[in-house]
N, C-alpha and C positions, 0 to 999 in steps of 0.2 A: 504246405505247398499247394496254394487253392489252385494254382494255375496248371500244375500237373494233373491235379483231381478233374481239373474241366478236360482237359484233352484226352484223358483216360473215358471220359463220359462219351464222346462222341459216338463212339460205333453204337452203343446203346441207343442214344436219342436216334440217330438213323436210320436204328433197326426200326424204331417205334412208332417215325415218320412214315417208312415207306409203306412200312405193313397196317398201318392206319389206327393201330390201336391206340385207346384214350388210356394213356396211364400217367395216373396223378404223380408216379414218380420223378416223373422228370420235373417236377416243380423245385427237386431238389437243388439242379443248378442255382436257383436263385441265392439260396445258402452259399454255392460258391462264392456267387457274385460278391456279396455281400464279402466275404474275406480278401475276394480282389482288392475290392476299393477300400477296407480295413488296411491292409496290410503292403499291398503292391502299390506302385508308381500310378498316375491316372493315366498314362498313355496305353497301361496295360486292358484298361476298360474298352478301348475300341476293337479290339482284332476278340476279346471275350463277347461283347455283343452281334462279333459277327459270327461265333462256333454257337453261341444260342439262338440266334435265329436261323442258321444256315436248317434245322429239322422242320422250324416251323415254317418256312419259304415253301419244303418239299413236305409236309402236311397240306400245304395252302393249294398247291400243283396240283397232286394226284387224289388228293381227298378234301377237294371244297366243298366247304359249309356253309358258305356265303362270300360278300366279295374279298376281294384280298384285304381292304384293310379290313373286315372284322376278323377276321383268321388274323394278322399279321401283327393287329393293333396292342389287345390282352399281350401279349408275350413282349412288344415292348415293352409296354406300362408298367409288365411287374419287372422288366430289367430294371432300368431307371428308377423305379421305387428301392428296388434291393439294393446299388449302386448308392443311392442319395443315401437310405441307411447309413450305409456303410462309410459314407464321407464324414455324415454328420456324429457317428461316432469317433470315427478318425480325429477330426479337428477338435471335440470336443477334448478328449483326449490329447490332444499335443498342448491344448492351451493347461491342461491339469500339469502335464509333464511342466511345461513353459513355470510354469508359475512356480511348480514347487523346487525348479531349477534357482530360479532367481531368487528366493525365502534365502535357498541353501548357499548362494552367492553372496546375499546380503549378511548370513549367520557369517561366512566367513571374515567379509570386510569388518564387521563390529566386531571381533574379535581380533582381527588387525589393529584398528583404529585404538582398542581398548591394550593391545600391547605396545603400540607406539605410542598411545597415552600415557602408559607405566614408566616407559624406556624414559619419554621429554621429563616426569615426574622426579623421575630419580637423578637422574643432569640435573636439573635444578637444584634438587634437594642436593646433591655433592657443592653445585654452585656456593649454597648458600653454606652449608657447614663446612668449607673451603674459604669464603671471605670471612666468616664469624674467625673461625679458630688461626686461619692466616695472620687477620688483623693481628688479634690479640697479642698471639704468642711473639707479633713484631714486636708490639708495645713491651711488652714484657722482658724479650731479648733484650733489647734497645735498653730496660730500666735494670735491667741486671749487669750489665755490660757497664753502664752509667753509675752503678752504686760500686762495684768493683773498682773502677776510676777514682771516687768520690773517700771508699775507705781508706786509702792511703793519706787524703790531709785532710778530710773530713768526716770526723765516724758520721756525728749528725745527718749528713745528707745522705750519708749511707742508711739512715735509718729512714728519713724521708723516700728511698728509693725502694726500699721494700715495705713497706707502705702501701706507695705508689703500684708498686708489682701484687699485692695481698689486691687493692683495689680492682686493680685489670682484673684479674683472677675473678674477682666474684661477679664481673662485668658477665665477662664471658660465658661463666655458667649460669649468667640469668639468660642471656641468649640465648644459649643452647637449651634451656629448658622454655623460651618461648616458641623454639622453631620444632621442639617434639611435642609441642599443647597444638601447634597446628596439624601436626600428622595424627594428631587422634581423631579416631573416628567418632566420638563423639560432638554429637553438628549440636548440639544443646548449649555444648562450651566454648567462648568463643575467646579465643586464645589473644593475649596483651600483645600487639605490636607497635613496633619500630622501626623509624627510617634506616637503611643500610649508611653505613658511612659514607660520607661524599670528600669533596676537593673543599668543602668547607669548613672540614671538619679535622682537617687538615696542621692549623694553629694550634686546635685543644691537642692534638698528638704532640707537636713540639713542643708545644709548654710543657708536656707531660715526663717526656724523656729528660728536655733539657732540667728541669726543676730537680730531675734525679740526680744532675750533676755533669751529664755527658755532652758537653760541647757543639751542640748542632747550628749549622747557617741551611736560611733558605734564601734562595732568589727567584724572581719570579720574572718572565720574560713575557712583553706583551697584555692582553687583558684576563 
């Protein structure tokens, strides 16, 4: 509380002024000072430069030493010097604070950034192991369903149908082992890809089912 400390000094410094003795102690306000503008507002610095000089005013009065500014001058100087200390601590200090604020902002965001990375990461990867084993297991519904149909008057294409179903099958686990070669973290290895299925890809599906014996029409509306 440097600002109690200075008010508490008063009667002293005034004793010290009137009765004319030189005592190096009162140099200790300038320590206050120096906590004012450390610690307190800078409005607080004006009414503190008027309780330190208010001894040296009535030093200057009743025991001149010369004219009033040499009396008045020194006990500015060293206010404004303890004062400027004390700011250029102060600021020094808030840009340290500032800074190691914003480190600790930025640590937070890339830790963000790096879970909303994981979060998009794993969506996609369900995307993707979601249309891999979607697909498939259509195809495969679709040729099982079709050879069913097909056993009734035709074992043969029923055997063409599981076949066709053993085929899908080892389709699909080649994919699923291309899209676990990409999540390994080995960046050395550089994993066999594949275009995702498209609308043109479309026909090999139908020939696929239909050859197994299940009946399919498409039509196409448009371009």
């Amino acid at each position: 509380h440097p600002r109690t400390v200075l008010l508490a000094l008063i009667p002293f410094t005034l004793a010290n002024a009137w009765s004319g003795a030189v005592l190096q102690a009162a140099l200790l306000q300038m320590l206050v000072v120096f906590h004012i503008a450390l610690r307190r507002p800078h409005r607080s610095l004006w009414w503190a430069v008027a309780v330190v000089l208010a001894p040296v005013v009535v030093t200057a009065v009743r025991h001149p030493q010369g004219s009033p500014d040499q009396d008045v001058f020194p006990a500015l100087l060293s206010f404004v010097s303890a004062a400027a200390i004390g700011i250029t601590v102060r600021t020094r200090r808030n840009h340290t604070e500032a800074l190691e604020d914003r480190a600790h902002r930025l640590e937070i965001e890339r830790d963000q950034q790096a879970r909303l990375s994981a979060a998009a990461e794993r969506a996609r990867i369900a995307r993707e192991m979601h249309d891999i084993i979607g697909h498939n297991l259509s195809v495969i519904t679709g040729l099982a369903d079709g050879g069913r149909y097909a056993a009734r008057k035709s074992p043969d294409r029923a055997a063409d149908a599981l076949n066709a179903i053993s085929t899908t099958s080892r389709q699909a686990l080649t994919e699923l082992r291309r899209l676990l070669d990409v999540l390994r973290e080995e960046e050395e290895q550089e994993a066999a890809l594949s275009p995702q299925p498209a609308l043109a890809d479309l026909d090999h599906l139908i020939e696929g089912v239909r050859g197994a014996g299940l009946p399919v029409r498409t039509t196409v509306h448009g371009t």
